[in-house]
Every structure is written in structure tokens, then in C-alpha cells.
BALOBA-1460 file (C-alpha; in Angstrom, 3 decimals):
// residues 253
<rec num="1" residu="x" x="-75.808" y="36.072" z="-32.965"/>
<rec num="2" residu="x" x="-75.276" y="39.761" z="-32.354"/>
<rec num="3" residu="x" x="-73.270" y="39.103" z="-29.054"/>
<rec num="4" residu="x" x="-70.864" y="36.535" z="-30.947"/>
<rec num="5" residu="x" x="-70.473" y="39.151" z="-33.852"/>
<rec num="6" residu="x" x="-69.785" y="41.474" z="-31.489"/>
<rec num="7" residu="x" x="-67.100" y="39.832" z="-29.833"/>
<rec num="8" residu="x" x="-65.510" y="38.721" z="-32.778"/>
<rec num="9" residu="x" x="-65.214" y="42.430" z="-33.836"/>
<rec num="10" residu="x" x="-63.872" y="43.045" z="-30.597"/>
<rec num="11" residu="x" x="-61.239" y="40.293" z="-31.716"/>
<rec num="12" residu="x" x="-60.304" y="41.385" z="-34.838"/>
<rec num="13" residu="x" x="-59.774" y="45.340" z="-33.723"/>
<rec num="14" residu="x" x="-57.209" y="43.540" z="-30.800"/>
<rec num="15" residu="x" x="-55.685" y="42.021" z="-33.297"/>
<rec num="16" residu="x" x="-54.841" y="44.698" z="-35.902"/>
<rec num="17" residu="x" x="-53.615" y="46.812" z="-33.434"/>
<rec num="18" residu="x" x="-51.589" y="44.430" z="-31.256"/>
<rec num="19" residu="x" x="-48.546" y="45.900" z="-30.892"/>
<rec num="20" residu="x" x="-45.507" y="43.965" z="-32.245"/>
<rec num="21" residu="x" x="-42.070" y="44.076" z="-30.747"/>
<rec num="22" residu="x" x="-39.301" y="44.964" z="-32.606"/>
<rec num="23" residu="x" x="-37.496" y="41.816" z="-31.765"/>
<rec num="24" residu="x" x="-40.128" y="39.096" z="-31.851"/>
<rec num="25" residu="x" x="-39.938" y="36.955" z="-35.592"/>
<rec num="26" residu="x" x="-42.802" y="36.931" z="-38.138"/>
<rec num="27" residu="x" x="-44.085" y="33.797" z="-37.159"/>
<rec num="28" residu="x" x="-47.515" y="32.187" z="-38.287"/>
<rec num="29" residu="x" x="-50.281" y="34.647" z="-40.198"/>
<rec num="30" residu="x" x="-50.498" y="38.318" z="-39.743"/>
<rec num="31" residu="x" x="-52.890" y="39.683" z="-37.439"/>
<rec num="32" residu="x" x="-54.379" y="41.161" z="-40.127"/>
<rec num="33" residu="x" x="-54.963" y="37.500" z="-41.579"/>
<rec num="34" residu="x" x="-56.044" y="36.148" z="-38.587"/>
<rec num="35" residu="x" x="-58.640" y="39.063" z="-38.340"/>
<rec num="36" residu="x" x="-60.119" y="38.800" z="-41.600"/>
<rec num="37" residu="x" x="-62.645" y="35.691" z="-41.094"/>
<rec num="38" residu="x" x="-64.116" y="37.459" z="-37.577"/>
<rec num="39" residu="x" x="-64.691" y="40.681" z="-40.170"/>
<rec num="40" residu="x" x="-66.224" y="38.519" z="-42.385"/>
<rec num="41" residu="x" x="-68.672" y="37.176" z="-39.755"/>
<rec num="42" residu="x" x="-69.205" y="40.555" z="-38.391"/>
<rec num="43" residu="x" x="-70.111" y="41.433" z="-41.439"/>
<rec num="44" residu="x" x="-72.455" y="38.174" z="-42.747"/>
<rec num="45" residu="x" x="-74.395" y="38.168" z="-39.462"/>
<rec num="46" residu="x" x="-74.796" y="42.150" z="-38.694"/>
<rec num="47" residu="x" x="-74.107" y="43.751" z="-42.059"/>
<rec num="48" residu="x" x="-74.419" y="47.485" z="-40.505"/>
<rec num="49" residu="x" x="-72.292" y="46.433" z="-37.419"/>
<rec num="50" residu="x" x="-69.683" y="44.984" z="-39.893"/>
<rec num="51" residu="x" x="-69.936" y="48.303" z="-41.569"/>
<rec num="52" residu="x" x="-69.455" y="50.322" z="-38.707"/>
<rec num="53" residu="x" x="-66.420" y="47.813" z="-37.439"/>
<rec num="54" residu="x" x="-64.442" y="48.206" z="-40.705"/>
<rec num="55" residu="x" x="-64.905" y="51.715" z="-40.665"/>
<rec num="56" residu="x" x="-63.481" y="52.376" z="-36.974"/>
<rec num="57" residu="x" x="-61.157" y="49.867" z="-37.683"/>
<rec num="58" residu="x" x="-59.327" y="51.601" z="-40.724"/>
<rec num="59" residu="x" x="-59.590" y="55.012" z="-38.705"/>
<rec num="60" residu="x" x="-57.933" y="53.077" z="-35.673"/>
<rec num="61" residu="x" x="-55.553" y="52.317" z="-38.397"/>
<rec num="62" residu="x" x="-54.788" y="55.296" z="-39.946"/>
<rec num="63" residu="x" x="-54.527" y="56.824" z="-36.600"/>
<rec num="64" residu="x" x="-51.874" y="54.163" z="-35.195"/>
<rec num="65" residu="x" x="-49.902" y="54.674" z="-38.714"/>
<rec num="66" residu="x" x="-49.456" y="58.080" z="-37.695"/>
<rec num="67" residu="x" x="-48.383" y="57.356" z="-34.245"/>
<rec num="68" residu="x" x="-45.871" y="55.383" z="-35.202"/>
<rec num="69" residu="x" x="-44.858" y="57.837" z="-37.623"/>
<rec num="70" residu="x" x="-44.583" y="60.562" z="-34.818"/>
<rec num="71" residu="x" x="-42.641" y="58.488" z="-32.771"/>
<rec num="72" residu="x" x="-39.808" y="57.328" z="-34.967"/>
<rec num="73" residu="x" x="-39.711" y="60.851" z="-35.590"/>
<rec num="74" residu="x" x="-38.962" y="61.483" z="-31.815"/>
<rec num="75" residu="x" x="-36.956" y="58.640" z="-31.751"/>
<rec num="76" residu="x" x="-34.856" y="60.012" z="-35.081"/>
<rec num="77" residu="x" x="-34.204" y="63.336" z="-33.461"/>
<rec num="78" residu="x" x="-32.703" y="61.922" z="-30.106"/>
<rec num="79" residu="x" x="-30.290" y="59.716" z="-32.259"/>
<rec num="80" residu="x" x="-29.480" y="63.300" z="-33.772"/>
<rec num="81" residu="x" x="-28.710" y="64.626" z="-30.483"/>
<rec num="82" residu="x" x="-26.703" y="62.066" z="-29.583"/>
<rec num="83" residu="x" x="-24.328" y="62.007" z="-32.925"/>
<rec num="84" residu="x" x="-24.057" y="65.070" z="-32.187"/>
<rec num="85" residu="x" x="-22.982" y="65.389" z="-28.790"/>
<rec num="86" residu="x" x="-20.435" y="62.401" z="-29.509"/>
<rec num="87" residu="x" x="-19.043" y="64.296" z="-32.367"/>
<rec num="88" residu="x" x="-18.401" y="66.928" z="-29.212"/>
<rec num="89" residu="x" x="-16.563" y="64.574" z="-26.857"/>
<rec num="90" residu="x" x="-14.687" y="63.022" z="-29.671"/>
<rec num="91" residu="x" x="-13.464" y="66.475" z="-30.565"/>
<rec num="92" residu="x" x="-12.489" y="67.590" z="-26.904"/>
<rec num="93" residu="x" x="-11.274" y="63.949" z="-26.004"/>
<rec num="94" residu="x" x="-8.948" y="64.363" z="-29.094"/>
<rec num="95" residu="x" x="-8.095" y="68.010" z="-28.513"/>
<rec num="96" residu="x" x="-7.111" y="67.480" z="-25.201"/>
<rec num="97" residu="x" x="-4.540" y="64.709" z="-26.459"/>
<rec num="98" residu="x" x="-5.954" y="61.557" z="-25.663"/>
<rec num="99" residu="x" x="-5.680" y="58.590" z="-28.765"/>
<rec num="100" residu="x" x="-8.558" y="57.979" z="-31.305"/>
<rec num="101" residu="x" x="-8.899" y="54.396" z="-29.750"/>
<rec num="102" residu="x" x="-9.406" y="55.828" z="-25.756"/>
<rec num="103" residu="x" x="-11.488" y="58.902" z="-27.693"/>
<rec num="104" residu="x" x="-14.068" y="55.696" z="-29.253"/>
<rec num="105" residu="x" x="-14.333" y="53.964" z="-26.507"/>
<rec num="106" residu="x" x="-15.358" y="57.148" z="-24.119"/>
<rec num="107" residu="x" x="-17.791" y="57.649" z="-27.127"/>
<rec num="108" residu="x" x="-19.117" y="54.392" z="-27.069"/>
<rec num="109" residu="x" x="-19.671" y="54.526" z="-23.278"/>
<rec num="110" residu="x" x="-21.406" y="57.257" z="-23.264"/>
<rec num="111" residu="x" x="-23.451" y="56.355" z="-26.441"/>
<rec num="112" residu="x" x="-23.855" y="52.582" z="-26.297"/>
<rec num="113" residu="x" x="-24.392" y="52.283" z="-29.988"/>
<rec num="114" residu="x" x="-21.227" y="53.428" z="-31.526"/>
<rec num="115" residu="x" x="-19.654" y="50.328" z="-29.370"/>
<rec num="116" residu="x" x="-19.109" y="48.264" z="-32.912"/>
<rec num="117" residu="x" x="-17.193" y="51.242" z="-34.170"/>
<rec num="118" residu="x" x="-14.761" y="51.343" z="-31.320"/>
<rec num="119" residu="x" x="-14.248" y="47.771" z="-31.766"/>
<rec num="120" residu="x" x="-13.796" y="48.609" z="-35.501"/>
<rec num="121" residu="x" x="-10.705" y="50.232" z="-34.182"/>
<rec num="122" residu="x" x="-9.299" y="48.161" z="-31.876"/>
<rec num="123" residu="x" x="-9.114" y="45.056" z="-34.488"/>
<rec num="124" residu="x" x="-7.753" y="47.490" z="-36.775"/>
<rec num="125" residu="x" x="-10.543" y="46.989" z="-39.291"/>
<rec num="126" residu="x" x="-11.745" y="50.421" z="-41.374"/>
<rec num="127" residu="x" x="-13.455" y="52.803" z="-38.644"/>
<rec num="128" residu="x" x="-14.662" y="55.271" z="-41.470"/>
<rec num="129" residu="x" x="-16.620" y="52.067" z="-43.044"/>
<rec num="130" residu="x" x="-18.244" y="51.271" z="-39.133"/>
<rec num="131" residu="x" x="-19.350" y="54.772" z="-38.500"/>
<rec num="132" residu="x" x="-20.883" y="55.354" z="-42.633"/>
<rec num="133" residu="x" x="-22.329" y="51.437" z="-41.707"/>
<rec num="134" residu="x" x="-24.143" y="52.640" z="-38.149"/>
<rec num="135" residu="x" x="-25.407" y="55.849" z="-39.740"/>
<rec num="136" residu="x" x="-27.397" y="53.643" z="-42.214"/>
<rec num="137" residu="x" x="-28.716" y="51.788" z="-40.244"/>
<rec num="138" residu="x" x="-29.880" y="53.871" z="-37.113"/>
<rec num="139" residu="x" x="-32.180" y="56.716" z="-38.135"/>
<rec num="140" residu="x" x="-31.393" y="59.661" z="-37.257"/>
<rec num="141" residu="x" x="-27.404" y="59.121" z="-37.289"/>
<rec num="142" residu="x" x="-26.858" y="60.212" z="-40.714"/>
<rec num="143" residu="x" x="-24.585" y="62.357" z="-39.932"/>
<rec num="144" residu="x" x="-21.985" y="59.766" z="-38.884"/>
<rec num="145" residu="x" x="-21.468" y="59.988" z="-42.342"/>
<rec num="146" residu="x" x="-20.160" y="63.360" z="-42.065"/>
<rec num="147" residu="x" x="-17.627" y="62.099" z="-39.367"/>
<rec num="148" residu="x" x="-16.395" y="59.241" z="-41.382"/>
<rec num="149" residu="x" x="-15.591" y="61.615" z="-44.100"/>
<rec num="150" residu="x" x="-13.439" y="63.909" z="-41.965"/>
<rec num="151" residu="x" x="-12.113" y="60.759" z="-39.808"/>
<rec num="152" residu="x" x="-10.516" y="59.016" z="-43.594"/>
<rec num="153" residu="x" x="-9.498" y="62.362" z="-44.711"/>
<rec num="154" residu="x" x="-7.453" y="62.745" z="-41.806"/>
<rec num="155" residu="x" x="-5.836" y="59.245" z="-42.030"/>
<rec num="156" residu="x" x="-5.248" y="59.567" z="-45.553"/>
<rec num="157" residu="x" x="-3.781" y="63.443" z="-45.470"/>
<rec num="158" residu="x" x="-2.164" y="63.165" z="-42.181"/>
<rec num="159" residu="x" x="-4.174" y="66.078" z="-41.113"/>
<rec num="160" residu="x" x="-4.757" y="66.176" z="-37.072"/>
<rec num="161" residu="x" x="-7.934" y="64.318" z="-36.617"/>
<rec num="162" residu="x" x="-8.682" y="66.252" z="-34.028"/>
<rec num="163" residu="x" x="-9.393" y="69.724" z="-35.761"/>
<rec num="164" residu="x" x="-10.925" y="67.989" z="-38.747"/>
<rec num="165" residu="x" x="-13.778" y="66.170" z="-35.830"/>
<rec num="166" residu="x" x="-13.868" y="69.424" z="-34.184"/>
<rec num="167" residu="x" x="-14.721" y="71.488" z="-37.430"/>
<rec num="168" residu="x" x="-17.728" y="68.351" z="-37.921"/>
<rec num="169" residu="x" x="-18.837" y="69.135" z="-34.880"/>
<rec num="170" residu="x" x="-19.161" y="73.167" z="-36.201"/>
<rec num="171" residu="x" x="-21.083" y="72.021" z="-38.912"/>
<rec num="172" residu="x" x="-23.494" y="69.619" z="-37.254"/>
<rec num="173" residu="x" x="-24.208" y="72.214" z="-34.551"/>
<rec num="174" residu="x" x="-25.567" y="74.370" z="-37.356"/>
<rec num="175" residu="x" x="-27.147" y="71.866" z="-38.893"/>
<rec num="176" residu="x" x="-29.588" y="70.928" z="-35.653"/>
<rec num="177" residu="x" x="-30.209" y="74.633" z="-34.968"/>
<rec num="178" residu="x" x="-31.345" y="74.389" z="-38.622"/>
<rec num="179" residu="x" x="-33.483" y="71.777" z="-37.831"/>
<rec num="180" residu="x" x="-35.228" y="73.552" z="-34.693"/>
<rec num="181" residu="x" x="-35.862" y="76.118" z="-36.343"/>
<rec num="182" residu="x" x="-37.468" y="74.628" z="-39.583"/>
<rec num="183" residu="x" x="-39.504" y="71.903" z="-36.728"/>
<rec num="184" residu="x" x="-40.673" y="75.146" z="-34.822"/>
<rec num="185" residu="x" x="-42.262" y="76.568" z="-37.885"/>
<rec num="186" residu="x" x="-43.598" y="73.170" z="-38.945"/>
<rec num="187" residu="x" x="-44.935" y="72.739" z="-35.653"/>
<rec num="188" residu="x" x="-47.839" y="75.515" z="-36.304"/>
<rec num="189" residu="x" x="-48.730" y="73.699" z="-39.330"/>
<rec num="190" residu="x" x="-49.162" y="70.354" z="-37.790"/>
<rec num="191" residu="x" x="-51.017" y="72.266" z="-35.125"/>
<rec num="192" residu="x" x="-53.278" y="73.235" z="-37.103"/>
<rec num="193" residu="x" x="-54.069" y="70.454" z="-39.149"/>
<rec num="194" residu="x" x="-54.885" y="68.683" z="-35.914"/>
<rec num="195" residu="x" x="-57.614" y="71.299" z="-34.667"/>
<rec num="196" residu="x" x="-58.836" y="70.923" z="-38.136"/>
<rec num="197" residu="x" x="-58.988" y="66.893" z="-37.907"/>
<rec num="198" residu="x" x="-60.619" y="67.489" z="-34.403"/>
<rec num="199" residu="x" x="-63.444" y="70.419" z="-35.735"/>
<rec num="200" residu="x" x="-65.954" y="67.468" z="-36.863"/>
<rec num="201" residu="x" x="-65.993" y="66.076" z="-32.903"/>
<rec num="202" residu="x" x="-66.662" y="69.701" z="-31.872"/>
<rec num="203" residu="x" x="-70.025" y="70.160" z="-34.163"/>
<rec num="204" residu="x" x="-71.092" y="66.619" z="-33.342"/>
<rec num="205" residu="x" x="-71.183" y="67.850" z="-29.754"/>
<rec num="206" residu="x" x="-72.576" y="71.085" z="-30.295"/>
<rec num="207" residu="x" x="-75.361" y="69.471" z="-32.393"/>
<rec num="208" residu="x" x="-76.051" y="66.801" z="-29.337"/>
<rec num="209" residu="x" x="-75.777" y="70.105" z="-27.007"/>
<rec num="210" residu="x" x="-78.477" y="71.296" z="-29.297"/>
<rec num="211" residu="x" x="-80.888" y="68.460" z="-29.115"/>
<rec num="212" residu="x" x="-80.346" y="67.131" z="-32.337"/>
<rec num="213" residu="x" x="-79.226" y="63.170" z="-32.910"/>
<rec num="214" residu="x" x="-75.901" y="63.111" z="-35.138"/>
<rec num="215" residu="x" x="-74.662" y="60.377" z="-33.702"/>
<rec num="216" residu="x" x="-77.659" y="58.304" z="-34.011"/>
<rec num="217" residu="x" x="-77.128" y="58.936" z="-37.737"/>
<rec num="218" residu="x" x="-74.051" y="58.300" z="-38.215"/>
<rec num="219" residu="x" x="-74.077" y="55.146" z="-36.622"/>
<rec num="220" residu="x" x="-77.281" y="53.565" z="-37.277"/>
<rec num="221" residu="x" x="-77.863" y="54.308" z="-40.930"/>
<rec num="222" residu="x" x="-76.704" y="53.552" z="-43.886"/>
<rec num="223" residu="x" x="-75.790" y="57.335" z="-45.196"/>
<rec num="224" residu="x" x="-74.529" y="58.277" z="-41.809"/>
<rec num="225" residu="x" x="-72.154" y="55.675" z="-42.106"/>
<rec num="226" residu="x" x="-70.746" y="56.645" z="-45.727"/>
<rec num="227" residu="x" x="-70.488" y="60.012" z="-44.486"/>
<rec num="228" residu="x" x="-68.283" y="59.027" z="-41.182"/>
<rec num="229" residu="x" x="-65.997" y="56.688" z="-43.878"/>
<rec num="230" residu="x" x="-65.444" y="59.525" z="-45.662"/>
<rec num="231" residu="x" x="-65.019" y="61.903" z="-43.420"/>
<rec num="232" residu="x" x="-62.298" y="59.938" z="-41.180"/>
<rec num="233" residu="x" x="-60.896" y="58.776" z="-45.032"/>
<rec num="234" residu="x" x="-60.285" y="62.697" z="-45.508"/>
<rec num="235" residu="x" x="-59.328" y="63.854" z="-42.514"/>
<rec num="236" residu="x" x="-56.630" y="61.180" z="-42.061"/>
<rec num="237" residu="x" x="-55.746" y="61.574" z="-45.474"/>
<rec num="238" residu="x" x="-55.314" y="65.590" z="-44.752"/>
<rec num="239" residu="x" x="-53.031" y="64.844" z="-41.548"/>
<rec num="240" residu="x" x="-50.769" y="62.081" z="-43.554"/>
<rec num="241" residu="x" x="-50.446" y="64.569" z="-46.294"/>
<rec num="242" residu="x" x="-49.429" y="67.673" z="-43.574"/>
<rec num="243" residu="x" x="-46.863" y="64.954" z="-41.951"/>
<rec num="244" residu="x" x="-45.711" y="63.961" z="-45.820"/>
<rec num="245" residu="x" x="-44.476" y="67.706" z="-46.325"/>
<rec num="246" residu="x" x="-43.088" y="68.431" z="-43.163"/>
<rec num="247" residu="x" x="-40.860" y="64.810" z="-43.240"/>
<rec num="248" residu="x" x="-39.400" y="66.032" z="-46.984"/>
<rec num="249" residu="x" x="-38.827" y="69.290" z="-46.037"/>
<rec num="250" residu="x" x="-37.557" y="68.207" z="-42.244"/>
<rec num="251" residu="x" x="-35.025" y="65.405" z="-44.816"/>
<rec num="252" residu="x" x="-33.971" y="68.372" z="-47.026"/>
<rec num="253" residu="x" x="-32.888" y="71.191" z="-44.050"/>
């Protein structure tokens, strides 16, 4: 009975933290549904196994939550660098005389995903609408916004589009070194709140190191187990709080 709960906790861990593709439907129960009854028996049949599995699995958890967190992150800055460096070639394309339609559609070849607003202006539908639409809905590309603004001041005024991109392109250029710099500073912070997340795994091995058992009690009884909960609930908790502050104050520079 030990062997089969321990393969159905094996089971439910590979199914909480199966990764889903962004493109495959919500079909059937949730993982987390479908992991629930092999917790359950983990738990009924080895009640101290079931404790430790629902333990690591919430850590495992927490831990993939703020993976994914990191990495939208990344993925919200490229999109930043790109807007940005397609506000550039929109301004020089435009500068050097070339239409807003041939400007879009160098745009949108060398950044695939302003292709709808390029085709926006070749059915002569409202490009300031595409580019406010595609900056909602891509993170990072906010500051489309900014370029719709200048690009429906200019049609409306009659002002030359091209000075009005190329004084967006000013703007956003401060804006990013902005953001390095306020990420550089934040990146000490987050630094640190790692080493102290990682601190715990250090004094477990320098009490093993010192012939002591802290593993044994963490694992095997029923205080060392409370103790691991909360210390994984706190230092995950500590490290989601750290990335909290530096998203809202990353949002606000």
C-alpha cells in the first residue's frame, strides 16, 4: 500500500505542474481536479506521506507561480523593446519620406505583431483604434497607446506625422532608460530576498555537516513537518510580497 500511495503522489505532483500550452482549450477537469482523489489516497493510506506530499506540493506551487511570474515579466520587457524600436523605424521610415502605409508594413515585417495594424490601414479602417487595441492586449506594448495618440492627432491637425512619431519615440526612449534604471535597483532587492529564501537550505546542511539529523525531523515527524509548512508558507510568501512591490513600482515608472 505504501508503493501505490507513493505512486499516486507521484501522479498528482505531474499533474499540478503539467505545463499547459497557451493554445490548447480547457477541456475535461483541471489537473488540479484530477489530482485531488490520488491526494486523498496518499493521504488515507500514509497519513505522514500525504502530509509531506501536500506540503512539497504547495511549495512546488508557489515556486512555479513565481516562475511564471518572472517570465511574463521577461516576456513584457522584450514586447517593450520592440514598441519601441518600431516607434524608431516608423519615425525614420516617415522622415525619410516614405507613406504611413509602406512605413506599417516595414513595421509589421520587422515586428510580426503589429501586422493587423498595417492591415488596419490598408482597408482604411481607424489605425489609431488597431494600435490602442494591440497594446491591450499584448503586455508589454502599452505604449502603442502613446503612438496612437500622436498618430490621430496628426490626422486630425494635419500636423506631419512624422515629427509627431519621432517626438514618441523621444519620450519612450526615456521612458525604458527609466525603467533600467528603476529594474537595476530592484534587482538588489530581489537578490536579496532570494539568498534570504535560500539561508534555511544552508543551516540544514551545515547542521548535517555537523552530525546532527534535521532532515530526519523534518520529514519523519509530525512537528518537523509543521515547521517545513511554515517555513516554505513564509518564505514564499516573503518572495511574492518582494515581487508584489517591485511589479507596482516597475507599473508606476
Amino acid at each position: 500500500m505504501t508503493a501505490v500511495a507513493a505512486t499516486s503522489a507521484a501522479l498528482a505532483v505531474l499533474l499540478l505542474l503539467r505545463p499547459v500550452p497557451r493554445t490548447e482549450p480547457l477541456r475535461g477537469p483541471r489537473p488540479l481536479l484530477l489530482a485531488v482523489p490520488a491526494l486523498v489516497l496518499v493521504a488515507l493510506v500514509v497519513p505522514r506521506l500525504g502530509a509531506l506530499v501536500l506540503v512539497l506540493t504547495g511549495a512546488a506551487l508557489g515556486g512555479l507561480g513565481l516562475w511564471r511570474r518572472r517570465r511574463r515579466r521577461r516576456e513584457a520587457s522584450l514586447v517593450a523593446g520592440h514598441v519601441l524600436e518600431t516607434c524608431e523605424l516608423l519615425a525614420g521610415e516617415l522622415a525619410a519620406g516614405r507613406p504611413p502605409g509602406a512605413a506599417l508594413d516595414r513595421a509589421a515585417t520587422a515586428w510580426p505583431p503589429l501586422g493587423p495594424v498595417a492591415e488596419a490601414f490598408r482597408v482604411g479602417a481607424d489605425v489609431p483604434s488597431a494600435l490602442r487595441a494591440l497594446g491591450d492586449g499584448l503586455d508589454g506594448a502599452r505604449d502603442l497607446r502613446v503612438v496612437a495618440g500622436a498618430w490621430q492627432v496628426a490626422h486630425r491637425t494635419g500636423q506631419g506625422l512624422a515629427s509627431a512619431v519621432d517626438r514618441v519615440a523621444d519620450t519612450l526612449r526615456a521612458a525604458a532608460a527609466t525603467r533600467r534604471l528603476v529594474e537595476g535597483e530592484l534587482a538588489s532587492a530581489r537578490a536579496t530576498a532570494r539568498l534570504v529564501a535560500g539561508l534555511p537550505v544552508l543551516a540544514l546542511l551545515m547542521g548535517t555537516g555537523a552530525g546532527g539529523d534535521p532532515w530526519g525531523f523534518l520529514l519523519r515527524s509530525p512537528a518537523g513537518l509543521a515547521c517545513l509548512a511554515g517555513g516554505l508558507a513564509f518564505g514564499l510568501a516573503g518572495l511574492w510580497w518582494i515581487e508584489a512591490i517591485a511589479a507596482e513600482v516597475e507599473d508606476r515608472s
